[in-house]
C-alpha positions in Angstrom: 227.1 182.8 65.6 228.9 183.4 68.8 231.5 186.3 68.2 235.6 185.9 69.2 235.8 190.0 70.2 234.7 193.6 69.2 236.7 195.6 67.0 237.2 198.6 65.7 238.8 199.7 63.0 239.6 203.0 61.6 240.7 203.8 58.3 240.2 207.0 55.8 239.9 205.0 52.8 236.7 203.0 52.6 237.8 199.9 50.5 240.3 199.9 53.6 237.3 199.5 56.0 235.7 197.3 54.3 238.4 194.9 53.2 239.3 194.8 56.7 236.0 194.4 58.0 235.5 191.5 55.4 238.8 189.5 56.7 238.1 189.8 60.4 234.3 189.3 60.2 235.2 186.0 58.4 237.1 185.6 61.7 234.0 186.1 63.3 234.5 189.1 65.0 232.2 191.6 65.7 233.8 194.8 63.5 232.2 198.7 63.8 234.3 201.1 61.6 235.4 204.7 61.7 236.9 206.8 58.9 237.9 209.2 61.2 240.0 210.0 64.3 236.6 212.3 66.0 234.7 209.0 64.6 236.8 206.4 66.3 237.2 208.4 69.6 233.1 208.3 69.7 232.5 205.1 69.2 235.3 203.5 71.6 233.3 205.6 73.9 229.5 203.9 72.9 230.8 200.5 71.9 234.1 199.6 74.4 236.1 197.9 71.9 238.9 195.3 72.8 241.1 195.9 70.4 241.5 199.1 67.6 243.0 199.1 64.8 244.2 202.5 63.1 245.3 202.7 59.7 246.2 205.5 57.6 244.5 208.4 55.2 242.9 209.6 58.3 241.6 213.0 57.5 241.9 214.9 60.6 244.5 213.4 62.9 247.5 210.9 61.8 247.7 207.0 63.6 250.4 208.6 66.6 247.8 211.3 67.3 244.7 208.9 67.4 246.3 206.7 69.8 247.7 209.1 72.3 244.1 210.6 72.3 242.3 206.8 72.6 244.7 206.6 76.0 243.5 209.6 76.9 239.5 208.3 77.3 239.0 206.3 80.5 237.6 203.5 78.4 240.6 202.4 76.7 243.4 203.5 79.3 245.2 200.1 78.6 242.8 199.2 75.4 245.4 196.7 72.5 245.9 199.3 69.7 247.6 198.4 66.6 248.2 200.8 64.5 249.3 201.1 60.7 253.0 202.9 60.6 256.1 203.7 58.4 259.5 205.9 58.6 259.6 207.3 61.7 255.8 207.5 62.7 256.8 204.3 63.8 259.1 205.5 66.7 255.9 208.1 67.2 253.1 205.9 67.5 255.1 203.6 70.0 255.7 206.5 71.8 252.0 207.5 72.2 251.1 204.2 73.4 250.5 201.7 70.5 250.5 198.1 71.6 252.1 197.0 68.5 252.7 198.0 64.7 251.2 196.6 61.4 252.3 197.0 58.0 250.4 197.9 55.3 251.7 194.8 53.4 250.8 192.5 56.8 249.4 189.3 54.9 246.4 188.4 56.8 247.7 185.1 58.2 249.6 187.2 60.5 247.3 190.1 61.3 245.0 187.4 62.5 247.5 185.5 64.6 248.2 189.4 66.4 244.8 189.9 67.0 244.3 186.3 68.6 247.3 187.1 70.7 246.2 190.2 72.1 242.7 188.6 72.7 244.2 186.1 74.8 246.3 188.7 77.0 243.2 190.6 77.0 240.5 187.6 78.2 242.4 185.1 79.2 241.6 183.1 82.6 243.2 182.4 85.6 245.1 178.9 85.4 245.9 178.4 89.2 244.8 176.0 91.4 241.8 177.3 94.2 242.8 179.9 96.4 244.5 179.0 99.6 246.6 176.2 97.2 248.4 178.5 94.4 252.1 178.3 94.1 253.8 180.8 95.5 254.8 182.9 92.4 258.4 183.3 90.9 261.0 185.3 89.7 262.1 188.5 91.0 261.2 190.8 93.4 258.5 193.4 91.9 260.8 196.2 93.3 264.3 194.8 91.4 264.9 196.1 88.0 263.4 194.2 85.5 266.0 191.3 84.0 266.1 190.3 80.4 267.9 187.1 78.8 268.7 187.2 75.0 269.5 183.4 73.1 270.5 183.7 69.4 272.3 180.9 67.5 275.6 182.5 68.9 276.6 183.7 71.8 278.2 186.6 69.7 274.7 188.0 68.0 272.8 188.2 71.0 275.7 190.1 72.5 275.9 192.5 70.0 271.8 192.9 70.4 272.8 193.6 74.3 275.6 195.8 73.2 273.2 198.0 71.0 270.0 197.9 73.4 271.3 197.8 76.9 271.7 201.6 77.2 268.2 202.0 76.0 265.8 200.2 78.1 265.3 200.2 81.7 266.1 196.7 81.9 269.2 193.9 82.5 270.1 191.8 79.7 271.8 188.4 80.3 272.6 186.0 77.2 272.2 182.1 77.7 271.8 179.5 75.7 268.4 177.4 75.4 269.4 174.5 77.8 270.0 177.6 80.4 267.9 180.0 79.9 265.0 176.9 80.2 267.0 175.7 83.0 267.0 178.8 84.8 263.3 178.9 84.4 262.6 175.5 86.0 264.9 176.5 88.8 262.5 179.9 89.3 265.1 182.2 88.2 262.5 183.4 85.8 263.7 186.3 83.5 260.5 188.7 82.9 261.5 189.1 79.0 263.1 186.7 76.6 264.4 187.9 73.2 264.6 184.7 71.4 266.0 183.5 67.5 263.2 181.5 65.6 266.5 179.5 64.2 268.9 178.9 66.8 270.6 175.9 66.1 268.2 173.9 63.7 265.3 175.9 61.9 262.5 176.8 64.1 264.1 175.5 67.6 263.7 178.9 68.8 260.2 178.8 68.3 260.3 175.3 70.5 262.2 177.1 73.2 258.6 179.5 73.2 256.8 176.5 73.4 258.3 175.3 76.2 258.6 178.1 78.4 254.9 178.7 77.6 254.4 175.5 78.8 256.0 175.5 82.2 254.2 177.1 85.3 257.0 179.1 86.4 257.5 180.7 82.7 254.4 181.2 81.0 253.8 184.3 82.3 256.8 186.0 80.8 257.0 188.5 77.9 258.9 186.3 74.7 259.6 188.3 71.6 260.6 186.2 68.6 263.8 187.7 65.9 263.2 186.2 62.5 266.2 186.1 59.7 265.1 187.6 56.3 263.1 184.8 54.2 261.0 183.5 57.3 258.3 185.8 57.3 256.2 182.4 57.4 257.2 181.7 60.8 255.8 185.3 62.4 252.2 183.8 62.5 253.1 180.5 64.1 255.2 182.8 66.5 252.6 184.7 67.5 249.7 181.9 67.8 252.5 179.7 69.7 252.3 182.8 72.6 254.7 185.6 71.4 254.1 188.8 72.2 256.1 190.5 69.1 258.0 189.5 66.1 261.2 191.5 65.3 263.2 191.5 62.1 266.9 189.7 62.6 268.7 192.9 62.2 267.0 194.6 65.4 269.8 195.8 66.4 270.7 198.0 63.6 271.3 201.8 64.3 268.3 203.0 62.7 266.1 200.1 64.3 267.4 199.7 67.6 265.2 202.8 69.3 262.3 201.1 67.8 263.4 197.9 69.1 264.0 199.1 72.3 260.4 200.7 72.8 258.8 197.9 71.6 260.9 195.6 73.7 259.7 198.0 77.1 256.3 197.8 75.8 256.2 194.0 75.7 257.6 194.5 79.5 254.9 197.1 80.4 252.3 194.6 79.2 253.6 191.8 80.9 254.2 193.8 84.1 250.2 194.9 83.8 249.0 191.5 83.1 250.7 190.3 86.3 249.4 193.4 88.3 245.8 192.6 87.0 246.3 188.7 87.8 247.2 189.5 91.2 244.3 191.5 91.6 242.0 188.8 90.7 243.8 185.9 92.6 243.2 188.5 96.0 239.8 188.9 95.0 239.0 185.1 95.0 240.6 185.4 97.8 238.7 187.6 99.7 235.5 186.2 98.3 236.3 183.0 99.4 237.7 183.5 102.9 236.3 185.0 106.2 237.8 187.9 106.9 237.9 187.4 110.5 239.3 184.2 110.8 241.5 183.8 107.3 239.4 180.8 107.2 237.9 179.8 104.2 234.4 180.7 104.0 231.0 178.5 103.0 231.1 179.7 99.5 234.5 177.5 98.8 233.8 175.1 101.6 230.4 173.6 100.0 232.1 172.8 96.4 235.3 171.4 98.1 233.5 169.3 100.1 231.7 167.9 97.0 235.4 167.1 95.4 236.6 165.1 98.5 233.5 163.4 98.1 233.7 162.2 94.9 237.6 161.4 95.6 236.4 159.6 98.7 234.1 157.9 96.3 236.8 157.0 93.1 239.5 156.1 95.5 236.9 154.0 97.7 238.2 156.1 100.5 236.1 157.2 103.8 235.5 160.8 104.2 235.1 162.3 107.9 233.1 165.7 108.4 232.7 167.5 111.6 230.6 170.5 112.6 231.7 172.3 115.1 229.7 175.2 117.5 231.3 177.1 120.1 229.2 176.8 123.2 226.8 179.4 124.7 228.7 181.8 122.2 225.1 184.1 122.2 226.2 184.9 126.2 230.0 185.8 124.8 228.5 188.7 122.5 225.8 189.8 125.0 227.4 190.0 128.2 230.9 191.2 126.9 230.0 192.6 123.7 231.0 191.9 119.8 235.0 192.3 120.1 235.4 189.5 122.6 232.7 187.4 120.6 235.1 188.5 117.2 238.7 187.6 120.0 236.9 184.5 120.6 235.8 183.3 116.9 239.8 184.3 115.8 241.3 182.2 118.8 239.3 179.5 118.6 240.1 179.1 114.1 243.9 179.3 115.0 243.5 176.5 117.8 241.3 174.3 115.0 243.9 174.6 112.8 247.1 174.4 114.5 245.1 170.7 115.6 244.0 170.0 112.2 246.1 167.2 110.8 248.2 168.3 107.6 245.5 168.3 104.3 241.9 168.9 106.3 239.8 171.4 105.1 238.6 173.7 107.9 236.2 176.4 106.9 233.9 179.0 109.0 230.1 178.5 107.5 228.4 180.6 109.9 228.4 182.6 113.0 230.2 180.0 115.2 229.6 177.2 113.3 232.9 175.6 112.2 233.4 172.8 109.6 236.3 170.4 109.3 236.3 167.5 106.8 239.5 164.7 106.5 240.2 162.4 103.6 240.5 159.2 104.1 239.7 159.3 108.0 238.1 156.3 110.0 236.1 156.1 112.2 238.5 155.6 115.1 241.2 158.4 113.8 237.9 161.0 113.6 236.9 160.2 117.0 240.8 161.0 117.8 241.0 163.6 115.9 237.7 165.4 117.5 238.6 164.9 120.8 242.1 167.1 120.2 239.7 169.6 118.4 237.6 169.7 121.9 240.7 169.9 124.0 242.4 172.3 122.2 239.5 175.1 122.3 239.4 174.1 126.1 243.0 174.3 127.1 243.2 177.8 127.7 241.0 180.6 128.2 240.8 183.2 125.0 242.4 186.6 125.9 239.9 189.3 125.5 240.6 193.0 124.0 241.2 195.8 126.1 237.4 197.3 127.5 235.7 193.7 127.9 234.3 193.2 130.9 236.8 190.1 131.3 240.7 190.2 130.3 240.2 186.3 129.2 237.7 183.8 128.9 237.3 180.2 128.7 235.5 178.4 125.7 234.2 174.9 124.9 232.7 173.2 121.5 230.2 170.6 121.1 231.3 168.8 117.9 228.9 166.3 115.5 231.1 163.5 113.2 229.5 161.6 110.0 231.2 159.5 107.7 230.9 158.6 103.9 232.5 156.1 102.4 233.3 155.0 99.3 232.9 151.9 97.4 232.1 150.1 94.4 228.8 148.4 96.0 228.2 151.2 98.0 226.0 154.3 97.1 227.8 157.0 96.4 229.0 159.4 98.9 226.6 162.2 99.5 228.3 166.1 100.8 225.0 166.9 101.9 224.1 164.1 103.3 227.1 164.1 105.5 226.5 167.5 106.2 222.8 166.7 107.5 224.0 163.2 109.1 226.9 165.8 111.2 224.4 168.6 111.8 221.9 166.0 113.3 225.3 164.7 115.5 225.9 168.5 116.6 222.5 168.9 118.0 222.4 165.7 119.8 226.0 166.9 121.8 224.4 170.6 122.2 221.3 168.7 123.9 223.4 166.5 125.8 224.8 168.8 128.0 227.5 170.7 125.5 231.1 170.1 125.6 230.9 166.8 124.0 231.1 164.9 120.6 228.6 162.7 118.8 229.2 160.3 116.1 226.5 158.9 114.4 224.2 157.7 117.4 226.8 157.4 120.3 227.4 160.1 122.7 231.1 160.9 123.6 230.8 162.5 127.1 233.4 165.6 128.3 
């Protein structure tokens, strides 16, 4: 059985444990247990759980304590801790880090839908497109204050939630209604927060309003917190499962409630603003693992695969494919007779000259030392042969300026340059990347033999 997550749970009463154990192993989870705070703190440690849950009786440290000490272990820094509260260790355990609260009487319906939720945040994969093609990303600035929009099923109740919150958080608060607020969002003006009504106009619209935003690329990254009236505690697992981040009680605004609203409000932000931070992260990294750092070229390692995907478009849309391999000429003489930073001068100039030639949706890619690839969707054979001889013209137009302490201030380059084509059709075979990587490569050392400075397609030489 392939387990969803590890998780621990700690609990001083053992038919606690094990009752809890019981509903989330049924879950299939993977559940250790603790019945202690000394307990849970070890094993978080030895086990690197993705989620804890504290709930109460513990004998030597109460749920506000535990948690402030789990943030405290390098392991679970930013670890999803839920823990069991009432009165005002509520306010406490927020303040101490908790992700979210659970109530003793939390039907299990909805503890599984948290848990789910959290899972997702905690796992979930990148949905862009391949680096070099994401969307540039919207709403505001990272350094503007944070902005907030409130929709309730008047204008008047989520006013007076603004009225009672906005000097506690760190945030702006703007009320819309659905149409705008979703509008807002498919014009970019993407609020970072949403405090929505599960029953805005019609029972359970505010719940579609979730859906929505979830649904649209410019808003599904933003933190959405769901207020239900009294009555509808049926609605807080579909909430949660549909992508909300917390569930709040109607009356949220309350004296009494509204510092606890506010923190868990900020901690919903906090999230959201960490989720982005550690998206970011991994979108550089792909990056960087997929480009040549000299250049800003991509590099073979996302070259080969997209070259297979042209190929089979080629192929689907009965299409021809052009691929060219391109090699700078006598570039072993560049390196050796004026050393590595005019060979790395030359290699940058000569990727900016490609691609400023390049016609608009060509893939252009370093895959070795001087060794340049270029392939062009639906290309024939007389637009390749065009296309190649700008490519040769380009690199040849103007020496390269060297950096200072070469023995040259500038130098002047050529490429030799190899062309194959696939092409795609019902009665043909399928078109093969590596074949047309083989059937170019074979092209690029007939124009290197024939003197250099010169393309090849197929069998024909194309003299300088």
């Amino acid at each position: 059985m392939i387990m969803a997550g590890r998780i621990l749970v700690v609990d001083g009463l053992p038919t606690n444990r094990i009752t809890m154990k019981v509903r989330l192993a049924s879950a299939c989870y993977e559940v250790s247990t603790a019945s202690s705070g000394a307990e849970a703190l070890r094993l978080a440690r030895l086990i690197h759980p993705q989620i804890v849950l504290i709930g109460a009786n513990l004998p030597d440290m109460d749920g506000p304590a535990l948690c402030n000490a789990m943030r405290a272990l390098p392991c679970a820094a930013d670890l999803p801790v839920l823990v069991q509260a009432s009165g005002a260790n509520r306010v406490s355990a927020l303040r101490a880090g908790a992700t979210a609260l659970i109530d003793a009487r939390c039907d299990e319906l909805t503890l599984l839908a948290r848990i789910r939720g959290l899972m997702r945040h905690e796992t979930g994969g990148l949905e862009h497109p391949a680096p070099g093609m994401a969307e540039a990303a919207a709403g505001f600035a990272a350094e503007s204050r944070p902005h907030a929009v409130f929709v309730a099923d008047r204008p008047a109740t989520a006013l007076g939630w603004r009225h009672a919150l906005q000097d506690r958080v760190d945030f702006a608060i703007s009320v819309r209604e659905p149409e705008h607020a979703l509008a807002e969002a498919a014009s970019a003006r993407v609020a970072d927060l949403y405090l929505i009504a599960a029953d805005i106009q019609l029972p359970g619209d505010g719940l579609r309003l979730l859906s929505e935003l979830r649904a649209r690329p410019r808003s599904r990254e933003a933190a959405v917190v769901i207020a239900l009236r009294p009555g509808r505690g049926e609605m807080m697992p579909v909430a949660l499962d549909l992508g909300a981040g917390d569930v709040l009680p109607w009356d949220l605004a309350r004296p009494d409630a509204a510092p606890e609203t506010a923190m868990r409000l900020q901690a919903q932000l906090a999230r959201k603003h960490e989720a982005d931070r550690r998206r970011h992260e991994t979108q550089r990294n792909m990056r960087w693992a997929m480009t040549d750092p000299l250049t800003g070229l991509h590099n073979r390692r996302f070259a080969l695969p997209r070259l297979a995907e042209l190929a089979a478009e080629a192929q689907e849309r009965q299409g021809v494919l052009a691929v060219m391999l391109m090699d700078l000429d006598h570039f072993k003489q560049v390196n050796d007779i004026h050393g590595h930073p005019a060979g790395d001068a030359v290699l940058a100039g000569i990727a900016a000259r490609l691609a400023a030639t390049l016609p608009e949706g060509a893939l252009l890619a370093r895959i070795g030392g001087e060794e340049f690839l270029a392939v062009l969707p639906d290309c024939p054979a007389r637009a390749a042969r065009r296309v190649a001889e700008n490519l040769r013209h380009a690199v040849m137009a103007a020496p390269i300026p060297l950096p200072q302490g070469c023995t040259a201030a500038e130098l002047c380059v050529t490429i030799s340059v190899g062309v194959a084509q696939g092409h795609g059709g019902p009665h043909l075979p399928p078109v093969d990347p590596e074949a047309l990587l083989a059937s170019a490569d074979r092209a690029l050392l007939n124009a290197k033999s024939s003197g250099r400075n010169r393309i090849v397609m197929a069998s024909t030489v194309i003299a300088a």
